[in-house]
C-alpha positions in Angstrom: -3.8 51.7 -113.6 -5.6 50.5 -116.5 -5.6 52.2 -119.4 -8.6 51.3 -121.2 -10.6 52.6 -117.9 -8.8 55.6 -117.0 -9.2 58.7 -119.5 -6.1 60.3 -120.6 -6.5 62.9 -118.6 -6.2 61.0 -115.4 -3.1 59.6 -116.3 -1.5 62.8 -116.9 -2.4 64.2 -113.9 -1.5 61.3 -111.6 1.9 61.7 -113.9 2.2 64.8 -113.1 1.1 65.3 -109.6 3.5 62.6 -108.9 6.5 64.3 -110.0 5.7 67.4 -108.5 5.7 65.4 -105.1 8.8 64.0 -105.8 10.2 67.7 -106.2 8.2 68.7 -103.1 9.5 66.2 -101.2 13.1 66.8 -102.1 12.9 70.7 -100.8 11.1 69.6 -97.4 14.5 69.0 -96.1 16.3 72.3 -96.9 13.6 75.1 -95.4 16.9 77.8 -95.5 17.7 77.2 -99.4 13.2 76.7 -99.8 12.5 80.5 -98.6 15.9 81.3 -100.7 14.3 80.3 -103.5 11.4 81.9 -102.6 12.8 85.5 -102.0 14.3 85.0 -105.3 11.2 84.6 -107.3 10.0 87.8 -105.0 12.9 90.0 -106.4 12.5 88.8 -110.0 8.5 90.0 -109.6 9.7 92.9 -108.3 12.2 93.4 -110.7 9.9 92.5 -113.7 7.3 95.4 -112.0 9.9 97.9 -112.1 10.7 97.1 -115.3 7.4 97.1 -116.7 5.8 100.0 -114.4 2.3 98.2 -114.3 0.5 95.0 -113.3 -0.5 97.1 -109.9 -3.8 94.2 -109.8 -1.8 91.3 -110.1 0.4 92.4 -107.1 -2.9 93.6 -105.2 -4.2 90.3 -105.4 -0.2 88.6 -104.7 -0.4 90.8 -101.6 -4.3 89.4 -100.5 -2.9 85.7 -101.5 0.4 86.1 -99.0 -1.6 87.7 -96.3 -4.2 85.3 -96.6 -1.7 82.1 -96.1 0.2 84.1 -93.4 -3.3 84.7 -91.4 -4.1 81.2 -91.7 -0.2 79.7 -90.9 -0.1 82.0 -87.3 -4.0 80.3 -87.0 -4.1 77.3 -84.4 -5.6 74.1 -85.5 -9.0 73.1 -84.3 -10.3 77.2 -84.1 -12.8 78.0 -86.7 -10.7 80.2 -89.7 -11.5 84.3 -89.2 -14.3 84.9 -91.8 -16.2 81.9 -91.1 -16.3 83.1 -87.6 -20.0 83.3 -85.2 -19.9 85.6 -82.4 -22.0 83.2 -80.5 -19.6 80.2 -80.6 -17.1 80.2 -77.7 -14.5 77.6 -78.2 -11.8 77.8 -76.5 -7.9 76.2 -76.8 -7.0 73.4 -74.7 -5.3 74.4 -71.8 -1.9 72.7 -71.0 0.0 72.9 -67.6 3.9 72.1 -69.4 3.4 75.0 -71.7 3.4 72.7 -74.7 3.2 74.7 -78.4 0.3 75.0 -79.7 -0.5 73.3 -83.3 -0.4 75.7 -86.7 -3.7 74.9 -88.8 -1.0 75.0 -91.9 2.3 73.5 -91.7 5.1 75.7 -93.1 5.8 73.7 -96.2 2.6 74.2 -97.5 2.9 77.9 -96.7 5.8 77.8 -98.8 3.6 76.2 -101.4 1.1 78.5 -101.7 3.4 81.6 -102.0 5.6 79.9 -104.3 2.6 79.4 -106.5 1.2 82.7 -106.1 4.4 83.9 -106.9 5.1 81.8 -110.6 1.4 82.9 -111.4 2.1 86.4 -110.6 5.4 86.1 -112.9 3.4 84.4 -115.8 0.3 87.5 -115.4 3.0 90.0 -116.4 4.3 88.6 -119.5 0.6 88.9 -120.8 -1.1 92.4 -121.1 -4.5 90.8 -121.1 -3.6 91.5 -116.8 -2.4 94.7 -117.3 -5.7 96.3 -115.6 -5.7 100.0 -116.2 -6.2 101.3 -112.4 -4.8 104.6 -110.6 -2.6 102.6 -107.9 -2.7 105.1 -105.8 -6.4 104.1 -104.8 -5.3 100.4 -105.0 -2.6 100.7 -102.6 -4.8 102.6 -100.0 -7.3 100.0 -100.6 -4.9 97.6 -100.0 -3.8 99.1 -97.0 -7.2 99.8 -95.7 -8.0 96.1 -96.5 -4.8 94.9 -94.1 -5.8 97.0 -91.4 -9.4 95.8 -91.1 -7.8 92.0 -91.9 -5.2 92.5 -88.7 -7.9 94.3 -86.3 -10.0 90.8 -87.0 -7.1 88.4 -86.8 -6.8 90.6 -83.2 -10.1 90.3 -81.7 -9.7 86.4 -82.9 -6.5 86.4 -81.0 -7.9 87.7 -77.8 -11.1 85.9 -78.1 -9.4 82.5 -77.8 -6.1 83.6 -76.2 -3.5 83.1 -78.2 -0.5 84.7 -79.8 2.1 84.3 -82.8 4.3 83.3 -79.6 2.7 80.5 -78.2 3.7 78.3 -81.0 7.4 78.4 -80.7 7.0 77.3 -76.4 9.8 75.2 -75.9 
């Protein structure tokens, strides 16, 4: 890299992006001690919530963010994703005669990634009250169920449209 070219900027971020690869890397080895780690930065959010008995739109949109990732890790690659779906295209899946696994669109390490980063920025949200929404969460939580429920019937009629379930993935 030569500095007189590259702005500042792009420096620190190749810098920066480089170490967090290197930590990346390191935890792709230990998935047991990665979701660990995860479920631990869960319980301090939860604990911080009940501490704080508010932030009910930051863990709304924590709750969209993990479903979201989840819908699209139990997706099989090469199927178009569930909102950017036409009625009128018909793929469907390869069919295999040795019952061979079908392919995840996401790998699970960058599932891990995406909820481990929606979980430090939901951390970070409540130490600020600038994200401390004022909202009756009873209505949020019904909206947030009502939203799961439509979300699921979808990810069902994608399921059965192109025949395939959370189970074909694990074929041996």
């Amino acid at each position: 890299m030569n500095s007189e070219v590259d702005p500042m900027y792009t420096r620190l971020y190749h810098k920066y992006s480089m170490k967090y690869r290197r930590i990346i890397d390191k935890w792709i080895m230990h998935p047991g001690k990665r979701w660990i780690f995860c479920a631990l930065l869960f319980f301090f959010y939860i604990n911080r919530l009940l501490e704080t008995q508010s932030y009910f739109v930051v863990s709304y949109m924590l709750g969209i963010q993990i479903i979201q990732s989840l819908l699209r890790y139990f997706t099989p690659l090469g199927l178009p994703d569930i909102e950017d779906e036409d009625d009128d295209v018909n793929i469907q899946l390869p069919q295999h005669n040795d019952d061979r696994p079908l392919i995840r669109s996401m790998p699970e390490i960058q599932l891990w990634e995406q909820i481990i980063f929606a979980l430090f920025l939901s951390n970070f949200a409540t130490y600020f009250q600038i994200f401390d929404l004022p909202v009756y969460w009873p209505f949020l939580f019904s909206y947030f169920i009502l939203v799961m429920i439509i979300t699921f019937k979808k990810y069902l009629k994608h399921m059965q449209k192109y025949g395939y379930s959370w189970g074909d993935f694990s074929k041996r």
